[in-house]
RODO-2510 file (C-alpha; in nm, 4 decimals, decimal comma):
residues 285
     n   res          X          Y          Z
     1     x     0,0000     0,0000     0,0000
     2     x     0,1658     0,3271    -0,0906
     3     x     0,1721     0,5802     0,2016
     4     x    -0,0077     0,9218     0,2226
     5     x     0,3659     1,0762     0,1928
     6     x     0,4013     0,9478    -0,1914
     7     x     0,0331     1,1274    -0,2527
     8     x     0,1903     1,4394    -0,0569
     9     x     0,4646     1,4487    -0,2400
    10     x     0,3891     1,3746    -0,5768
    11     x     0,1080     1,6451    -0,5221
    12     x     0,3156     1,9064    -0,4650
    13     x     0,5055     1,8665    -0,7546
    14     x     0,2229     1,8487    -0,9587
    15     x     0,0921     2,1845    -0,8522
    16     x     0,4311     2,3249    -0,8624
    17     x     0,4853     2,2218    -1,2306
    18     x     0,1267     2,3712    -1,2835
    19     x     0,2493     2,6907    -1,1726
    20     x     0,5394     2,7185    -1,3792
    21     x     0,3762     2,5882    -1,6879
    22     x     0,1088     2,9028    -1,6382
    23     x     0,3596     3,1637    -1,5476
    24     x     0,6872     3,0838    -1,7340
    25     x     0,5275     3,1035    -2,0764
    26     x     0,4100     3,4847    -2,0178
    27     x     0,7081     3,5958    -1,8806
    28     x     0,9064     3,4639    -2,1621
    29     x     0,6944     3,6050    -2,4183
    30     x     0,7304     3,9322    -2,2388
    31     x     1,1374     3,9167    -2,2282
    32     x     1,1621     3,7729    -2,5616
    33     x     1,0102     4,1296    -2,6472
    34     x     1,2507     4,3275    -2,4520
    35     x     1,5742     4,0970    -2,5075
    36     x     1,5039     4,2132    -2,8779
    37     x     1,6727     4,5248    -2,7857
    38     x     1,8425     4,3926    -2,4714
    39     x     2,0866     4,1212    -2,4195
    40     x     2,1064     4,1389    -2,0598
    41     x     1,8325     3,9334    -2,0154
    42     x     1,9450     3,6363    -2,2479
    43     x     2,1000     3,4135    -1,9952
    44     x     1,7937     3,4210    -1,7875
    45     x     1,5587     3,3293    -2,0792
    46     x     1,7424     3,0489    -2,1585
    47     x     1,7001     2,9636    -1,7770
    48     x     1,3643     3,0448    -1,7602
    49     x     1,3255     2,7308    -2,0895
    50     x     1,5361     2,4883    -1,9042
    51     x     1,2994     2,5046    -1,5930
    52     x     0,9653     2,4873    -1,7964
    53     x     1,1443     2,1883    -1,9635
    54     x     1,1563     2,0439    -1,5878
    55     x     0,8337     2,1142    -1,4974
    56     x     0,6239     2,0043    -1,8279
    57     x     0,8439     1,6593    -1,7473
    58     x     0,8131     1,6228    -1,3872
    59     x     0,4074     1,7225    -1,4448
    60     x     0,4262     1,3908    -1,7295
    61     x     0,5788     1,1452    -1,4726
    62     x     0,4271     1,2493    -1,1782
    63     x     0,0461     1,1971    -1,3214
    64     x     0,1926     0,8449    -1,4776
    65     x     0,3367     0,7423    -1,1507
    66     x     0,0386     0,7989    -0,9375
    67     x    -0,1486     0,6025    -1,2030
    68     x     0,0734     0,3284    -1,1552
    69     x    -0,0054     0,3338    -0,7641
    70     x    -0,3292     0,3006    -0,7955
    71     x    -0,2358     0,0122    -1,0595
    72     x    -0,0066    -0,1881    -0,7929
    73     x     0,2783    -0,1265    -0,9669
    74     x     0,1869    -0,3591    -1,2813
    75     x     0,3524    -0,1022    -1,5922
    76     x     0,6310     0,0279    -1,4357
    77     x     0,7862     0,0393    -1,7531
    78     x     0,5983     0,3411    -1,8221
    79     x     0,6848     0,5171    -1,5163
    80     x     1,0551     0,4278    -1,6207
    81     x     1,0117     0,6105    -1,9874
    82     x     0,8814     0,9011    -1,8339
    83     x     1,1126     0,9689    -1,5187
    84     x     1,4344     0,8978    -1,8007
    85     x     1,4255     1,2589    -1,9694
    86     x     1,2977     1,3759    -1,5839
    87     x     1,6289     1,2798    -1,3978
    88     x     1,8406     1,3468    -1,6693
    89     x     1,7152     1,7187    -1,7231
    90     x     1,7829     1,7473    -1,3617
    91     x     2,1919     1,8013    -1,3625
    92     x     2,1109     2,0459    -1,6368
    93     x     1,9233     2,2147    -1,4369
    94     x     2,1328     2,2423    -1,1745
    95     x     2,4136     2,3754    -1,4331
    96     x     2,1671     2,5972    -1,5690
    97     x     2,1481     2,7553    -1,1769
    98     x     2,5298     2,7957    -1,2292
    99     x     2,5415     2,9567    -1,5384
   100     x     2,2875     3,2356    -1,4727
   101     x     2,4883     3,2996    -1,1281
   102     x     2,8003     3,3078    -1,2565
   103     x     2,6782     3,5530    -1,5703
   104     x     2,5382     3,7957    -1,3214
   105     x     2,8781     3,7904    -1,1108
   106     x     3,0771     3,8849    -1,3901
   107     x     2,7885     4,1278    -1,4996
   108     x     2,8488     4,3242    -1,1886
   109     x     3,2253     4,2417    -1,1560
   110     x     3,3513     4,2835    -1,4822
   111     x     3,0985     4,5528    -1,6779
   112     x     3,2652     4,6349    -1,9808
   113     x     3,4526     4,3120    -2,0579
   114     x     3,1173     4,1179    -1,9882
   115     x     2,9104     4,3068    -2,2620
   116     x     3,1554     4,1267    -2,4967
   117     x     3,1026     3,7453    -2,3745
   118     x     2,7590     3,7530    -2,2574
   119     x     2,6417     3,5587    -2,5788
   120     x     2,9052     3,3097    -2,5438
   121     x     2,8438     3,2916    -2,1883
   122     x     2,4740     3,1808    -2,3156
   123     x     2,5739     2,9375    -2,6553
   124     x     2,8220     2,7817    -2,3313
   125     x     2,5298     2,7304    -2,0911
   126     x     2,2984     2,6171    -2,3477
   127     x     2,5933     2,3515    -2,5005
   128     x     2,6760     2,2242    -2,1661
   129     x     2,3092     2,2055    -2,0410
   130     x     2,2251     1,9752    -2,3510
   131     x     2,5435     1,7865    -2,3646
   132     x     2,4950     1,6762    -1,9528
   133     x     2,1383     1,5960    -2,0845
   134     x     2,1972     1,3757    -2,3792
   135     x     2,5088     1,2063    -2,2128
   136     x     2,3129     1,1036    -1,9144
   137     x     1,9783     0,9811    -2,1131
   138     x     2,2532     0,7368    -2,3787
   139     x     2,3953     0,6155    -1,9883
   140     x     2,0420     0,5220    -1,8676
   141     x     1,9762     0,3524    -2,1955
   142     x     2,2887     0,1781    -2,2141
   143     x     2,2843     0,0404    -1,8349
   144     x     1,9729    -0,0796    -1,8293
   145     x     1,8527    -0,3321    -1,6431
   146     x     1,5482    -0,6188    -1,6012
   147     x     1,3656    -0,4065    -1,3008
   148     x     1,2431    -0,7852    -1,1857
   149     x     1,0929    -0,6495    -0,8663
   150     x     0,8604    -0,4250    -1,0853
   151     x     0,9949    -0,1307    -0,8913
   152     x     0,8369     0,2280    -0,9869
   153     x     1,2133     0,3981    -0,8980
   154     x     1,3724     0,4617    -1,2122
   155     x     1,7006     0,3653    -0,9828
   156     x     1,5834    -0,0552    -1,0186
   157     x     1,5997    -0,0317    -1,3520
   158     x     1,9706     0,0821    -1,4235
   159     x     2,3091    -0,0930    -1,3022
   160     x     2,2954     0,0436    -0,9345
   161     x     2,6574     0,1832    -0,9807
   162     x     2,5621     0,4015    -1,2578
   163     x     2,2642     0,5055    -1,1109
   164     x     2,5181     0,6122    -0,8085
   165     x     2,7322     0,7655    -1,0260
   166     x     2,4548     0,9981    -1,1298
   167     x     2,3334     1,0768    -0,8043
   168     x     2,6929     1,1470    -0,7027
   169     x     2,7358     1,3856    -0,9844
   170     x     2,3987     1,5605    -0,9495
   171     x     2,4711     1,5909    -0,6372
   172     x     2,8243     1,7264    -0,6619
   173     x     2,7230     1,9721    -0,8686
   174     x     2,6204     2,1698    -0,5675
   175     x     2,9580     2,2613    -0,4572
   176     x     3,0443     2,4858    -0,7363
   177     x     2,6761     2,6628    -0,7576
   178     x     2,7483     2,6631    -0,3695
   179     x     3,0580     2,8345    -0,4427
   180     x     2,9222     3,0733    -0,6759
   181     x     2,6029     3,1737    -0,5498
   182     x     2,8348     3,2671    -0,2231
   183     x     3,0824     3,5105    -0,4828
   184     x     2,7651     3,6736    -0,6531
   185     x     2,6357     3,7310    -0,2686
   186     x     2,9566     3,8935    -0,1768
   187     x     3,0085     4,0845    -0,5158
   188     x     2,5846     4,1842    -0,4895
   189     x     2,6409     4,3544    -0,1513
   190     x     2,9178     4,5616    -0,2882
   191     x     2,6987     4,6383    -0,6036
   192     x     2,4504     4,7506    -0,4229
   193     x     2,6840     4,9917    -0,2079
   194     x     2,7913     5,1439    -0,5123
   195     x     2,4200     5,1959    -0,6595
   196     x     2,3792     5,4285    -0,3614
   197     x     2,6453     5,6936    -0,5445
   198     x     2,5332     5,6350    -0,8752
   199     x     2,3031     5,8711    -1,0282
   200     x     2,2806     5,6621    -1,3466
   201     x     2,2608     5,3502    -1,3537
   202     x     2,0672     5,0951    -1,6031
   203     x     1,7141     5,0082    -1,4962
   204     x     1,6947     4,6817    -1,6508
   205     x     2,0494     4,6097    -1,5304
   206     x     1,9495     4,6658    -1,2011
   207     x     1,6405     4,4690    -1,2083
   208     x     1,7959     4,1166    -1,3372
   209     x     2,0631     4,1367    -1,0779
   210     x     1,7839     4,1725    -0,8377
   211     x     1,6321     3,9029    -0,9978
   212     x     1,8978     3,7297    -0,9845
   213     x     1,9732     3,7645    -0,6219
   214     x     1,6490     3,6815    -0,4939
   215     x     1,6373     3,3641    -0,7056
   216     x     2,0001     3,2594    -0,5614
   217     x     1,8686     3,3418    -0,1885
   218     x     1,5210     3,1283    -0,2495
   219     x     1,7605     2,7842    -0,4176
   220     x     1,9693     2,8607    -0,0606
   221     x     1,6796     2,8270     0,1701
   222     x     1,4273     2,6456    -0,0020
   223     x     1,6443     2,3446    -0,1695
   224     x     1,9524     2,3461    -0,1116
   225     x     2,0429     2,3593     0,2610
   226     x     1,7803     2,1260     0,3238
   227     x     1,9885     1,9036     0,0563
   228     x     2,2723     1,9091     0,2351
   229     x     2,0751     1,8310     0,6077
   230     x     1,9344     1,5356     0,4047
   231     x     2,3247     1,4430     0,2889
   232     x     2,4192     1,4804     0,6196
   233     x     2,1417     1,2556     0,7453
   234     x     2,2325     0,9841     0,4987
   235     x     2,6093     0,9290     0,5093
   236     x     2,6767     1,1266     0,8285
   237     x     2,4357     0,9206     1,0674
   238     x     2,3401     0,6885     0,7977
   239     x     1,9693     0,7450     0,7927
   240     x     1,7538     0,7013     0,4936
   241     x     1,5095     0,9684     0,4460
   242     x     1,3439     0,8533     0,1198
   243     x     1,2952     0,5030     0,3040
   244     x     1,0646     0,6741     0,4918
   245     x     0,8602     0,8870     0,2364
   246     x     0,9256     0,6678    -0,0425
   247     x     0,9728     0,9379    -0,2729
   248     x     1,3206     1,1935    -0,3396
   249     x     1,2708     1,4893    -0,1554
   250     x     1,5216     1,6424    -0,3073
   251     x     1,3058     1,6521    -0,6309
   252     x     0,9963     1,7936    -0,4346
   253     x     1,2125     2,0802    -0,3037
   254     x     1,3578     2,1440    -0,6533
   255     x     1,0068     2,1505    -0,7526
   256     x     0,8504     2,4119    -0,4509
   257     x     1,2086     2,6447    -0,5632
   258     x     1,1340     2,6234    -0,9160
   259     x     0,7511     2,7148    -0,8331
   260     x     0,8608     3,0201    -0,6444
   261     x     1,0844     3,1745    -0,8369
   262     x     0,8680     3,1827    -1,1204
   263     x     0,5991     3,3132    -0,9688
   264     x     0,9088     3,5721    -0,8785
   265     x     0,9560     3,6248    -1,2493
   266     x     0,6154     3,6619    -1,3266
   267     x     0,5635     3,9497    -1,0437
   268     x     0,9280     4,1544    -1,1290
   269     x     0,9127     4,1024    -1,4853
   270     x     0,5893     4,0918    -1,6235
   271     x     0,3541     4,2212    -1,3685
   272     x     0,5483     4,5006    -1,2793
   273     x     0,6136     4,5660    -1,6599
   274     x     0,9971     4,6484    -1,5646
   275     x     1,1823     4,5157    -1,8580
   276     x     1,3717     4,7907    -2,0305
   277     x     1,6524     4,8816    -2,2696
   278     x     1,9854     4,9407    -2,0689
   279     x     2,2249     5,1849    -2,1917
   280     x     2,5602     4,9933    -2,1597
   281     x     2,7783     5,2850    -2,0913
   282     x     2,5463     5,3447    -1,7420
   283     x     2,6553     5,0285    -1,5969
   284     x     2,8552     5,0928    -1,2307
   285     x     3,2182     5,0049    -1,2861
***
C-alpha cells in the first residue's frame, strides 16, 4: 500500500509544475520582447526554458506514476520512460542555476569586458546544459537493467553503480553553484553599495541582478540547505530519508524552488512591466 507521503509528495510537484507551466510562458513572451533590444536578459531566458522543460516533465511522470499506484505497480515500464528525460534534465538544471549565477557575477564584476562574452556565456550554458542531458539519457539507456521487482524507482531499472554515479554527480554539482552563489552574494552587496552613489545607472540592469539575487537566496533556503541536512542525514548518521517517504525529496524541493521563483519572475518582470533597454555605458564600474 503506498503511504499518504508518496500522494503528498507527488502532489506538490504536480501543482508546482502547474504553476510554472502558467507563469513561465508569459514571462518569456514578455522578455523575448525586450531581449530584442536587450541582451542582458538572455541568460535568464534560456534559464527560464530549461525550468519549464523540468516542470512540463516532472508534471508527465508524476500523473503516470500515481497512475501506476493506484495500478499496484503492474507497468512500471511506463513510469521508467517518463522519469528517463525527468532525472536526466535534472543536472542540467542544476548547471543551468550555475550559469545564470556566474553571468550575473561577472555582470556586476567585470561591466565592460562582460558586454563582450555575454552571448558566449549563453551558446556555453545552453551547449553544456544539452550535452549533460543527452550524455546522461545514452547512460540510462545503455545500463539498463530487467527491473524484476517491478519497482516504480527509475534507480531498479539501471546498473545500481551508474545510477550512483549519477546521483553522485547531481549531487556534486552543488559545490560549485554553492561556491558561486556565495561570490555573486559577496560581489551583490558591494553592487549595491555602489548603486547608492550612482546617479545613473541601467534600470533593466538593475532589475535582473535583483532578480537574480532573490532567485540565488530562495535555491539557498528552499532546496539546497535542506539538501545538504538530508546528505548529512544519509552518510553522516546513515539514515535514509526517502525510506521513509518513499519518494526523493530532493526533487519535491527542486520543484517548490522552481515554483517560487517563477511566480518571482512573473511578479518583477511581467507584472510590474519592468523590462527595459539598458544603456551599456550606465553600468557601475
Amino acid at each position: 500500500m503506498v503511504s499518504s507521503y508518496v500522494y503528498i509528495n507527488y502532489s506538490i510537484r504536480v501543482l508546482c509544475s502547474v504553476i510554472v507551466l502558467l507563469l513561465n510562458p508569459i514571462t518569456l513572451r514578455r522578455g523575448i520582447q525586450a531581449n530584442a533590444k536587450n541582451a542582458e536578459i538572455s541568460m535568464l531566458l534560456f534559464h527560464l526554458c530549461v525550468k519549464t522543460a523540468l516542470a512540463l516533465l516532472t508534471l508527465v511522470y508524476s500523473i503516470c506514476s500515481v497512475v501506476e499506484f493506484e495500478q499496484s505497480g503492474e507497468h512500471a515500464l511506463l513510469v521508467f520512460w517518463t522519469t528517463l528525460l525527468h532525472q536526466a534534465l535534472l543536472p542540467a538544471v542544476t548547471f543551468s542555476d550555475l550559469f545564470v549565477t556566474l553571468d550575473r557575477t561577472i555582470a556586476i564584476s567585470f561591466p565592460l569586458p562582460y558586454a563582450g562574452v555575454k552571448k558566449k556565456l549563453v551558446i556555453c550554458a545552453a551547449f553544456t546544459c544539452l550535452a549533460i542531458f543527452g550524455i546522461i539519457v545514452i547512460i540510462y539507456l545503455a545500463f539498463r537493467i530487467d527491473n524484476l521487482g517491478g519497482s516504480l524507482s527509475w534507480k531498479d531499472s539501471v546498473d545500481p553503480v551508474v545510477a550512483a554515479i549519477v546521483l553522485n554527480f547531481t549531487f556534486g554539482i552543488m559545490i560549485p553553484l554553492i561556491f558561486i552563489s556565495v561570490v555573486f552574494l559577496a560581489k551583490y552587496r558591494r553592487y549595491r553599495k555602489r548603486l547608492a552613489f550612482q546617479t545613473t545607472s541601467g534600470k533593466s540592469l538593475k532589475l535582473i541582478n535583483n532578480v537574480v539575487f532573490q532567485q540565488v537566496i530562495i535555491s539557498i533556503v528552499v532546496w539546497i540547505c535542506p539538501t545538504l541536512v538530508k546528505l548529512f542525514f544519509e552518510y553522516g548518521l546513515h539514515l535514509s530519508i526517502n525510506g521513509y517517504i518513499r519518494a526523493e525529496p530532493t526533487v519535491t524541493l527542486i520543484l517548490i524552488y522552481i515554483a517560487l521563483c517563477s511566480i518571482m519572475y512573473w511578479k518583477k518582470l511581467v507584472r510590474g512591466q519592468n523590462i527595459v533597454v539598458s544603456n551599456p555605458q550606465n553600468v557601475p564600474s
